[in-house]
N, C-alpha and C positions, 0 to 999 in steps of 0.2 A: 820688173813687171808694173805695170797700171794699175794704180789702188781705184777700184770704184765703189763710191760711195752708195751701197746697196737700197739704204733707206731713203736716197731719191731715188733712184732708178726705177725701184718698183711701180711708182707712181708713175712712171713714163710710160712704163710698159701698159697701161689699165685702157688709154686713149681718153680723149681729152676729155670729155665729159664726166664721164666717170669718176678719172681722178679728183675732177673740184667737189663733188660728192661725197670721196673721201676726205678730202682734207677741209673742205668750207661749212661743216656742217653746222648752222645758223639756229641754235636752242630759241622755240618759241617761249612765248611767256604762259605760264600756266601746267607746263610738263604736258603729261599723255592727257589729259581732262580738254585741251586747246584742238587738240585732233583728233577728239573719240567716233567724231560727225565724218572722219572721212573712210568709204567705204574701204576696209583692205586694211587699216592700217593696222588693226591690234593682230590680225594673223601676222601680218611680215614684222609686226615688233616682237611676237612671238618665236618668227623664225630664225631672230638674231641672239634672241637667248639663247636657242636650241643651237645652232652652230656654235657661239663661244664655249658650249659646256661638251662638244665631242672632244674624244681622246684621241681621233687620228681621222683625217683627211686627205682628199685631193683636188685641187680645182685649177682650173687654166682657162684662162682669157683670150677670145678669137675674135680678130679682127674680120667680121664677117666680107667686108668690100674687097677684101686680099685675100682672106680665106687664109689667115696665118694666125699662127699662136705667136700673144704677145708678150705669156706671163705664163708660168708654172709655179704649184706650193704644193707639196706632197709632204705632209708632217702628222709626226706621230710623238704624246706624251710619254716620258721614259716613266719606271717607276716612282724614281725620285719628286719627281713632278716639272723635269725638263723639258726643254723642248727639242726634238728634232726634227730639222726638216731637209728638204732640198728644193732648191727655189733658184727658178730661171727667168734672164727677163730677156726680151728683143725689142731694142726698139732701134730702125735704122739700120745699118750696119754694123750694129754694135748686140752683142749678144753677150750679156757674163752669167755667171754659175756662182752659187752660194750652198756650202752644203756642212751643215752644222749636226756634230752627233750628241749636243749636252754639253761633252767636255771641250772640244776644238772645234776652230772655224777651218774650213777651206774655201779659199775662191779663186776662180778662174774667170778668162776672159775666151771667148772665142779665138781659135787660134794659137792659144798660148801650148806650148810642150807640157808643162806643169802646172801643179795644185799652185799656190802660194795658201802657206799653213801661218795660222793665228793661233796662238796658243795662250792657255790662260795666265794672266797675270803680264799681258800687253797692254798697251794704250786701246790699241784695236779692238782689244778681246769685250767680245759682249756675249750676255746670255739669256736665255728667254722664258720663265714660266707663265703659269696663268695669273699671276698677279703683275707682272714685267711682260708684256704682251708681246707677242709678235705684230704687227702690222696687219697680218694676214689671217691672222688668229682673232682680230678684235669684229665688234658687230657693224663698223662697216662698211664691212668685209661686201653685205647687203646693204645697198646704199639705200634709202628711202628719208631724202629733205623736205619733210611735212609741210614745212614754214611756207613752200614754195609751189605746193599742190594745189590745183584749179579744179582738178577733176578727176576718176578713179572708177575702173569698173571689175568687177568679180565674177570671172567666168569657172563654172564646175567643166574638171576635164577628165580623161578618162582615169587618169595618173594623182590628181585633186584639184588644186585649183592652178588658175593664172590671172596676176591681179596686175592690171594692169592702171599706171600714177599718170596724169598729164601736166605737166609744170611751166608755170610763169618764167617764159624765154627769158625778162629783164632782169629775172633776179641773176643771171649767170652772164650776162651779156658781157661785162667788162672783165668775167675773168676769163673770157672766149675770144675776148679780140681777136687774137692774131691769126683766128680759124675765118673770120666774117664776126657778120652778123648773124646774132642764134635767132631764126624764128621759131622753131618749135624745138620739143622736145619731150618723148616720155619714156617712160622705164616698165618694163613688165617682168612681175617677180611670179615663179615657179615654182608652188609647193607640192610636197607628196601628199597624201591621205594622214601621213602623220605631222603634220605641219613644218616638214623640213625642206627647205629651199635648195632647188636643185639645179637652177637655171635664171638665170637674170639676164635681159635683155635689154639695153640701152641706144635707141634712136634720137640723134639732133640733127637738124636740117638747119642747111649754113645758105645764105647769100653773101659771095663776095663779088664786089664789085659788076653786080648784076647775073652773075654765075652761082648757078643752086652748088653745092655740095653737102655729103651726108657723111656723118659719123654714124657708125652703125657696131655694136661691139656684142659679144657675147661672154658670160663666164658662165663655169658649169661645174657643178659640187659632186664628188663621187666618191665610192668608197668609206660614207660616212660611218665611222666607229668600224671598219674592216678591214683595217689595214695589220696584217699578222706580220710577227718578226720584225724584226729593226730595218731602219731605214740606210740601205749600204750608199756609201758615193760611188752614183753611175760612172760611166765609161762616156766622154763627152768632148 
């Protein structure tokens, strides 16, 4: 079977903006005192507190232009203070499975007849608390790159708020290449009444070689701290 390297994939799976979001994120100087002037920002720093400290989640990432899910993470803390989850990613043709209960790994690939089982005390073998993060687990989970904000606006909705960030295209431009050129791009984060992030929305408009194209992605938070009983490996 095909070992796939899950800790890149997941990234694959987020769509392209997004992932440099997770992984570029560019500390201004000053900490939160640098961005206190931008409208939205201390709720949505708020709401990455609030997701890293739930016990059990769900959320999955849709490519809104396809209309396909390109990411699943359904996880729940054991008592121990484990982690388990089940986490799916698509990106292409390629679709694999990861489903960890604490103590073993299992991963699949699309296709395959069988699990391939990890067991502790491999090279392979990894494990996840809240000090040893999941990827999925950490704040962000919610992307919001200050350093790179123009502009920011805060709409009350019936549900709480929707704050929506506008970002300097150049700061992202070079790690976007191979999409175009970034002209725009913004992010609209979606809180509850209790400041918990339900929904994040991510728009980039692309020119390549004189042709507009858009990235357009959604992810969406559910079941937060509601997930009863253990998490079993689906049927997939």
């Amino acid at each position: 079977m095909k070992k796939v390297n899950l800790k890149i994939s997941f990234l694959l799976a987020l769509g392209a903006i997004l992932s440099v979001l997770l992984t570029a994120c560019i500390p201004g100087f000053g900490g939160d005192s640098a961005y206190k002037d931008i409208e939205g920002y201390s709720e949505v720093t708020n709401a990455k507190k609030l997701y890293t400290e739930l016990d059990s989640g769900h959320f999955y990432m849709q490519d809104n232009s396809a209309g396909e899910i390109t990411a699943e993470f359904l996880f729940k803390y054991r008592e121990d203070g484990k982690l388990t989850y089940f986490y799916m990613s698509a990106e292409g043709d390629t679709t694999v499975y990861e489903y960890h209960n604490g103590s073993e790994i299992n991963r699949k690939n699309k296709g395959d007849a069988q699990w391939q089982f990890v067991a502790q005390g491999s090279e392979e073998y990894y494990v996840y608390d809240r000090k040893n993060r999941h990827p999925y687990t950490n704040e962000g989970v919610i992307s919001m790159n200050a350093y790179a904000v123009t502009d920011s606006i805060v709409e009350e909705t019936d549900s709480g708020k929707k704050i929506t960030f506008y970002y300097n295209a150049d700061e992202f431009k070079e790690a976007m290449a191979e999409l175009g050129i970034l002209k725009s791009f913004e992010c609209s984060v979606w809180l509850d009444k209790s400041g918990y992030c339900y929904r994040l929305d991510q728009k980039g408009v692309f020119d390549s070689e004189g042709q507009e194209s858009v990235s357009d992605y959604s992810m969406f938070i559910e079941d937060m701290n509601g997930i009863e009983g253990d998490i079993k490996k689906p049927e997939v």
